[in-house]
C-alpha positions as CSV (number, residue, x, y, z in Angstrom):
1,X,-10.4,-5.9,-22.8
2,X,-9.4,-3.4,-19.9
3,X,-6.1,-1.8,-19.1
4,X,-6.2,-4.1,-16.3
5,X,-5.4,-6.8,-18.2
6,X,-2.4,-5.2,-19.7
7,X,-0.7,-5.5,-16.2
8,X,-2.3,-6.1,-13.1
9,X,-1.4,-2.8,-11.4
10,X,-3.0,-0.5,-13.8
11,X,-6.4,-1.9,-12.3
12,X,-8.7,1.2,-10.9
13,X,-9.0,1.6,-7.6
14,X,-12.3,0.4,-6.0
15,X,-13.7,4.1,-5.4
16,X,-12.4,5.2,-9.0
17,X,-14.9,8.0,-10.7
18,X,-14.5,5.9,-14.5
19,X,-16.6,8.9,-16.2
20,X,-14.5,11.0,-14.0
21,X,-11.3,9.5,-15.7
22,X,-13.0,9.2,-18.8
23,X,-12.2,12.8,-19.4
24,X,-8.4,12.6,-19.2
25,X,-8.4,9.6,-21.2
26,X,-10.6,10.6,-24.0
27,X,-8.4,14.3,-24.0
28,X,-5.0,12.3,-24.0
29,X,-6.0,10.0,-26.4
30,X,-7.2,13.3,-28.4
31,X,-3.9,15.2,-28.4
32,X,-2.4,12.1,-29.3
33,X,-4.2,11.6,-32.8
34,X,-3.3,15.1,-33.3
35,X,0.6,14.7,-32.7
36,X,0.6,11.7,-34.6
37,X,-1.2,13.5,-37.5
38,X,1.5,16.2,-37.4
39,X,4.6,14.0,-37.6
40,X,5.1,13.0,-33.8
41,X,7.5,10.4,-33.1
42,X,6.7,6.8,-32.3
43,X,8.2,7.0,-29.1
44,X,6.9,10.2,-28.0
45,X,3.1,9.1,-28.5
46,X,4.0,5.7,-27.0
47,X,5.5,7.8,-23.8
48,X,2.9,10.5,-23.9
49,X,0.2,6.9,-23.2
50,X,2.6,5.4,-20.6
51,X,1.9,8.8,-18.1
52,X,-1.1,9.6,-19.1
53,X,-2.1,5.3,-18.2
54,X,-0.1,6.2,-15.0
55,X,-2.0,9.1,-14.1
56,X,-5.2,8.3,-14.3
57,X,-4.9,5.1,-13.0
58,X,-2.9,6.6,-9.8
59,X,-0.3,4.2,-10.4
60,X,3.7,3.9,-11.4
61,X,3.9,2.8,-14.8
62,X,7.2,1.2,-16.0
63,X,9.0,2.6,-18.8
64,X,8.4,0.3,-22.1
């Protein structure tokens, strides 16, 4: 499963670098584990996904 098929817009663009955007993902998902490790928030890990999903997928993501 893809993060396409979480909702059609957070599809890659056709000329999309995936080892390129392998790097942000793998480093978000990183400093994510950590926060959560040290206490973080639900909320704040869920948002911290949401932009980072945005970002390297060069699309608006909705608030959830």
């Amino acid at each position: 499963m893809g993060i396409a098929s979480l909702h059609p817009s957070y599809a890659l663009k056709p000329d999309a670098d995936p080892a390129a955007l392998a790097v942000p993902a793998s480093a978000t998902m990183h400093s994510i584990g950590i926060r959560a490790r040290a206490g973080a928030r639900r909320a704040e890990l869920r948002e911290m996904a949401r932009k980072a999903v945005g970002v390297i997928c060069g699309c608006p993501v909705d608030a959830g």
